[in-house]
VEXDREN-2710 file (C-alpha; in Angstrom, 1 decimal):
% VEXDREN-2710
k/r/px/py/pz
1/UNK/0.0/0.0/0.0
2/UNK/1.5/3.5/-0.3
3/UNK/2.7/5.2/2.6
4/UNK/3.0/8.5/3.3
5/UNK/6.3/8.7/1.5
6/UNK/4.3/7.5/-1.3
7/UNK/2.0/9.6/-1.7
8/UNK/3.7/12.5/-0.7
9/UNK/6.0/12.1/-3.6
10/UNK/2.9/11.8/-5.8
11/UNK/1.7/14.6/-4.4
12/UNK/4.8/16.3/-5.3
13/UNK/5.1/15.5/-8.6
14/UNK/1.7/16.2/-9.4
15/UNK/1.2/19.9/-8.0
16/UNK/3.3/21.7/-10.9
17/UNK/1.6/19.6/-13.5
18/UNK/-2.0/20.5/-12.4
19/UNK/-2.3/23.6/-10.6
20/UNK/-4.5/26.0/-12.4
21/UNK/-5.2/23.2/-15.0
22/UNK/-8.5/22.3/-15.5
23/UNK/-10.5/18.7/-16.0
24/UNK/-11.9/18.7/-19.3
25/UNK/-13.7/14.8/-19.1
26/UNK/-13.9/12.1/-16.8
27/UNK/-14.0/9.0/-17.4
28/UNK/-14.4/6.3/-14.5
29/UNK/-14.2/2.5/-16.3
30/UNK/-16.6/0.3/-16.6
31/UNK/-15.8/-2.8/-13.3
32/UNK/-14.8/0.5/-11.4
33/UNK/-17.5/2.0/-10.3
34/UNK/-16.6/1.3/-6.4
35/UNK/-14.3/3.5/-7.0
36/UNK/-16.9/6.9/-6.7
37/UNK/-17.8/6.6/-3.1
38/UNK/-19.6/10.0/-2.5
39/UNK/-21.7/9.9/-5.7
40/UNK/-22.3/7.8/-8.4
41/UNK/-20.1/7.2/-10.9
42/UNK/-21.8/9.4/-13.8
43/UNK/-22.7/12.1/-11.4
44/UNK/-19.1/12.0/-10.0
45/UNK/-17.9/12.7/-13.8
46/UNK/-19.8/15.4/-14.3
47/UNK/-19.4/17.5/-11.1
48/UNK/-15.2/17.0/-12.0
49/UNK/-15.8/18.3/-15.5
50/UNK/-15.0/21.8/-15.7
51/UNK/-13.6/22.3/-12.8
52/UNK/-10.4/24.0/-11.8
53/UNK/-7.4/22.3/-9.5
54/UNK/-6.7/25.4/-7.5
55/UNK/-4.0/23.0/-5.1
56/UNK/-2.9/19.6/-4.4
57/UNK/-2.4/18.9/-1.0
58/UNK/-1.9/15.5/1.6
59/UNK/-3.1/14.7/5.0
60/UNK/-2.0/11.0/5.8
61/UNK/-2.1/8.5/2.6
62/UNK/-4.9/10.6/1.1
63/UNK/-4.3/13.4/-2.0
64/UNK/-6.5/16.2/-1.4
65/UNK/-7.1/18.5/-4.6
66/UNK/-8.9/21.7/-3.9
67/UNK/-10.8/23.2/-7.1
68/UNK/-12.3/26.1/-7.9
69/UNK/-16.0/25.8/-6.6
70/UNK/-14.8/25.2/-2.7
71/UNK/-15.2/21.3/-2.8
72/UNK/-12.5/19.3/-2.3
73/UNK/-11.5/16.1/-4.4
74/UNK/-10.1/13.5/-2.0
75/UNK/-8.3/10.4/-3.4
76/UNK/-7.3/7.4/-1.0
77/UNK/-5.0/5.1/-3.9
78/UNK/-5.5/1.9/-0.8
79/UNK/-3.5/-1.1/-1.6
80/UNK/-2.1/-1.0/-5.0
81/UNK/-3.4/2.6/-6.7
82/UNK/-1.5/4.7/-8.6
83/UNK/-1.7/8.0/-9.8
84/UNK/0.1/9.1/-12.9
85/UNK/0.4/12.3/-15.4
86/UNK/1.1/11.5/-18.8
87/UNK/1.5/14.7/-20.6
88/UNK/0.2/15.4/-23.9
89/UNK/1.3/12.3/-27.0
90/UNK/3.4/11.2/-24.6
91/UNK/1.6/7.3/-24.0
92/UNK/4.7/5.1/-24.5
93/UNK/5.4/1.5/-23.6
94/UNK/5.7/1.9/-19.9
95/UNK/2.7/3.6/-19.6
96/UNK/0.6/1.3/-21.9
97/UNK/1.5/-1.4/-19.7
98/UNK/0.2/0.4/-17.1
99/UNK/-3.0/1.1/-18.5
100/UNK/-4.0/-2.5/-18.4
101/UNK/-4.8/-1.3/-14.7
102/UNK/-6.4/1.9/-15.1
103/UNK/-9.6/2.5/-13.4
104/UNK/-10.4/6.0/-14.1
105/UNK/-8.8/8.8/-16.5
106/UNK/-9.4/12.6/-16.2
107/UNK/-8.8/14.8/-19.4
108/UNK/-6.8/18.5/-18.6
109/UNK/-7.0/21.1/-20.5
110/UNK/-3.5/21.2/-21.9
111/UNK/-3.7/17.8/-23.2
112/UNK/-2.6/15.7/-20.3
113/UNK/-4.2/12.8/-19.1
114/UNK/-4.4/12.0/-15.1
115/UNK/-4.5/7.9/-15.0
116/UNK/-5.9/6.4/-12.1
117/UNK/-4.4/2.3/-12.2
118/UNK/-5.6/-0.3/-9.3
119/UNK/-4.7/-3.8/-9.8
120/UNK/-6.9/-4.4/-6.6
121/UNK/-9.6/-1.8/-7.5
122/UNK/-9.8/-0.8/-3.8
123/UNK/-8.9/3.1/-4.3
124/UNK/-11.6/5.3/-3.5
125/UNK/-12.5/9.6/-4.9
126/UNK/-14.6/11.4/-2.6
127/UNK/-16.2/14.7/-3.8
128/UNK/-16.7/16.8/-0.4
129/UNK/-17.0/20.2/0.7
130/UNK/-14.0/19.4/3.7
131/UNK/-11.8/17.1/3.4
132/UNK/-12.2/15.8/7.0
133/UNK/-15.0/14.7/5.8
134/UNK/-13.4/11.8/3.6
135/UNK/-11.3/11.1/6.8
136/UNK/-13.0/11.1/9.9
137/UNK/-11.1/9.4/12.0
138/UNK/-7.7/10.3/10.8
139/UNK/-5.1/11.4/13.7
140/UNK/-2.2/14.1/12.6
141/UNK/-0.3/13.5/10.1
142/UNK/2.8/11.8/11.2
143/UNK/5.3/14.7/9.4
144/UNK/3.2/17.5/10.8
145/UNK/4.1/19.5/13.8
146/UNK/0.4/18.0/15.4
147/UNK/2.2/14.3/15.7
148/UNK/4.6/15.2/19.0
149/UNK/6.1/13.6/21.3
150/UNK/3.1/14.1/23.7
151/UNK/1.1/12.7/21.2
152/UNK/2.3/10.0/20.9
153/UNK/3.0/9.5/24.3
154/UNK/-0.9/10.1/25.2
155/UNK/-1.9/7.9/22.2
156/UNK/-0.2/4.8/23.2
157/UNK/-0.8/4.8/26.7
158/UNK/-4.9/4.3/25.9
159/UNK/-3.7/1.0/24.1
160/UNK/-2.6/-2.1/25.3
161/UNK/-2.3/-3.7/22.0
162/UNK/1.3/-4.0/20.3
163/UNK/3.5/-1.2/19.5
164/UNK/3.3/-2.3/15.6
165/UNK/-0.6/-2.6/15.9
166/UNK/-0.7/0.9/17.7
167/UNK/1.1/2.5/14.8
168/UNK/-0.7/1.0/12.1
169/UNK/-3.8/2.9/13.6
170/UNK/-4.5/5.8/11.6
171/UNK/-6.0/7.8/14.4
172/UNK/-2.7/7.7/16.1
173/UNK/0.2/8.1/13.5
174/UNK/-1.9/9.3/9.8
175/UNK/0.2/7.7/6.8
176/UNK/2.1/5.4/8.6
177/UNK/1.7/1.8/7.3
178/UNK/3.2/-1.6/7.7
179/UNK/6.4/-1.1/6.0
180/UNK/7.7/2.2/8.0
181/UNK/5.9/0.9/11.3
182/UNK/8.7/-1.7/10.8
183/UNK/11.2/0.6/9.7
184/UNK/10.2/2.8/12.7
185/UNK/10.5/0.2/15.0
186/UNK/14.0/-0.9/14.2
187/UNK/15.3/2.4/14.3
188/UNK/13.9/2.8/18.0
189/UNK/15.3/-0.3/18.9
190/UNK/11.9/-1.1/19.8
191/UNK/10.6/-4.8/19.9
192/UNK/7.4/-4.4/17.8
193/UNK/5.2/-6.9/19.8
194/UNK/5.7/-4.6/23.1
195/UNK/2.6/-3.6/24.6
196/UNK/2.1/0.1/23.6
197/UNK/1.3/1.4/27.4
198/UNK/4.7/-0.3/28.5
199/UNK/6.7/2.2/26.8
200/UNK/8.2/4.8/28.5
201/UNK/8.7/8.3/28.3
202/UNK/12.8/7.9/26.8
203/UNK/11.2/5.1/24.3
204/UNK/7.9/6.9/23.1
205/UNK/10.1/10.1/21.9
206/UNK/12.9/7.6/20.3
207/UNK/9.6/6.0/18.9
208/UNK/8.5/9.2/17.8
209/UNK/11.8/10.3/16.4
210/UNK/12.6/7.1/14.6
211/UNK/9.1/7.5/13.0
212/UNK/9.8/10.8/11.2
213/UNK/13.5/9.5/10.1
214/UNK/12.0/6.4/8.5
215/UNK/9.4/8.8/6.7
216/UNK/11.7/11.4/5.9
217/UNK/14.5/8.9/4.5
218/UNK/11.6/7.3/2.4
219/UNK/10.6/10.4/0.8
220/UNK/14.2/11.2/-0.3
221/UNK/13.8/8.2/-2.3
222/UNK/10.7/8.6/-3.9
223/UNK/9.2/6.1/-1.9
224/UNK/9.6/2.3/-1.9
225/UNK/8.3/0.3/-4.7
226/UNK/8.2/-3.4/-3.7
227/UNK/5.1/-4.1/-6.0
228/UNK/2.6/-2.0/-7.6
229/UNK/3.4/1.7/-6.5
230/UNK/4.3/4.3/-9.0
231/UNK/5.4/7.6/-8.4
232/UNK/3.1/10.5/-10.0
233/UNK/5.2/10.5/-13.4
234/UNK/5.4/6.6/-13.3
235/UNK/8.3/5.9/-12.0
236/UNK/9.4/3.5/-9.3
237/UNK/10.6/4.5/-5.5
238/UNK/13.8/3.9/-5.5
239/UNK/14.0/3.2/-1.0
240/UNK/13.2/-0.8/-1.6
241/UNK/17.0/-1.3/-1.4
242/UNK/17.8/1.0/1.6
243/UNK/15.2/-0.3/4.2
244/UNK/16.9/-2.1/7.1
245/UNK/14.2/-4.9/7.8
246/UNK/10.8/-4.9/6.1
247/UNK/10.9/-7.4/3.8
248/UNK/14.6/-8.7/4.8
249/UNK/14.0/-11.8/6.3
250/UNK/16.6/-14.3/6.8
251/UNK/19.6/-11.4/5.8
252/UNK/22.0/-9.8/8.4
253/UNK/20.9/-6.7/10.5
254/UNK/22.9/-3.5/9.0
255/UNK/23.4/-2.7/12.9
256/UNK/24.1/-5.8/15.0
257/UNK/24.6/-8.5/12.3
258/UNK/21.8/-10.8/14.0
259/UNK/19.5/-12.3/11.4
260/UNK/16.3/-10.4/10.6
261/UNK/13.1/-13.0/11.3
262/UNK/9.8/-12.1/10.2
263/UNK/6.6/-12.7/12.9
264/UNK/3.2/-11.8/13.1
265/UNK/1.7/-9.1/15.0
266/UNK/-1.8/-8.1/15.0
267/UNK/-2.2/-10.2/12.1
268/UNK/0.3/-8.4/9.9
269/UNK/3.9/-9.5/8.7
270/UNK/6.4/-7.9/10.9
271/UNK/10.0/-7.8/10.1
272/UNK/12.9/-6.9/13.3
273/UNK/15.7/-7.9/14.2
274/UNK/16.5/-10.0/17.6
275/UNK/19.2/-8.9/18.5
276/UNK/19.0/-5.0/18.7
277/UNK/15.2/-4.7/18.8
278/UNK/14.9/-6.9/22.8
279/UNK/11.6/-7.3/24.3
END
């Protein structure tokens, strides 16, 4: 699924290309219609056509385009979306290959197409007039200055669940998912499976700090792409080689040398290491 790094960097690429451009047609396929949660599908199209995109912003894993009549389009990409700019006769190989997957296309005014592709067909558009609206439940986002310390702190002591499971809850840490929960994790030198109340004041801000490294190194990569995620032009995250234990199982920790095992918390896949991340 892509991660905040993820769709940051999407968000990133696609805010020069669209800004002040405007949606000429929309076109939501047919098998896709799931994908229009707040209206129909043919009602969704229409209320898109014609409108501006006045910014492109990001609160968690969701895109949040504002457009010109006050509404606000938001776009959650779930397990395997993509959203990618193809500007004007520029459809070559690579991205024909990814349109076997699209879902939904948007027409802009200078030419471009806006390609919505889902393998999983789980991404979701809502049309609302505020975006917490599409997001109720949504804590800060973890790279804001909202998701402190104290936060965190206050957050975790309310659960008894695991540490991993704690994070993956969007109410606590918004855009963090199961890769950087890991990531985060490791960097802490936190066992994952720790109950999130036992953690003390010294460990929740390591938590906390480790969780905004893992993030931030991400997003200098463009993200990780370890399956289906593409960046907003395309192109693949370039972090799957520099992550230190999701997805390493059975290889040598980059810290202590112990090898990294793979367990299951809260019913997820969870990657650490034994001998630097103790219970």
């Amino acid at each position: 699924m892509p991660e905040l790094p993820e769709v940051e960097t999407i968000r990133r690429d696609l805010a020069p290309l669209v800004v002040g451009r405007r949606v000429e047609r929309v076109r939501i396929h047919p098998g896709a219609e799931r994908l229009a949660v707040t209206d129909p599908p043919r009602e969704m199209e229409r209320a898109l056509a014609g409108r501006s995109v006045r910014e492109v912003g990001r609160h968690g894993k969701y895109l949040v385009l504002g457009l010109d009549d006050g509404r606000h389009w938001v776009i959650h990409l779930r397990m395997t979306g993509s959203l990618v700019h193809e500007p004007a006769g520029a459809r070559g190989a690579a991205e024909a290959a990814g349109a076997r997957h699209e879902r939904a296309r948007c027409e802009l005014d200078d030419g471009a197409l806006l390609s919505l592709r889902d393998v999983r067909k789980f991404a979701t558009w809502h049309l609302v007039d505020e975006p917490r609206e599409a997001f109720p439940r949504a804590g800060p986002d973890a790279l804001s200055e909202a998701f402190s310390a104290g936060w965190l702190g206050r957050a975790l002591a309310r659960r008894s669940a695991a540490v991993k499971s704690a994070l993956l809850d969007q109410a606590v840490a918004a855009g963090v998912g199961n890769i950087y929960a890991d990531e985060a994790c490791w960097r802490a030198g936190i066992d994952p499976r720790t109950p999130a109340n036992r953690l003390g004041r010294r460990r929740v801000a390591r938590l906390h700090a480790a969780v905004g490294a893992a993030l931030r190194a991400s997003l200098a990569d463009r993200g990780s792409s370890f399956s289906d995620y593409r960046d907003g032009l395309g192109g693949e995250g370039l972090h799957t080689v520099r992550v230190q234990v999701f997805r390493r199982e059975g290889q040598p920790c980059r810290r202590c040398g112990a090898i990294i095992v793979k367990r299951r918390v809260g019913g997820r896949g969870t990657h650490l290491c034994p001998g630097c991340q103790r219970r």
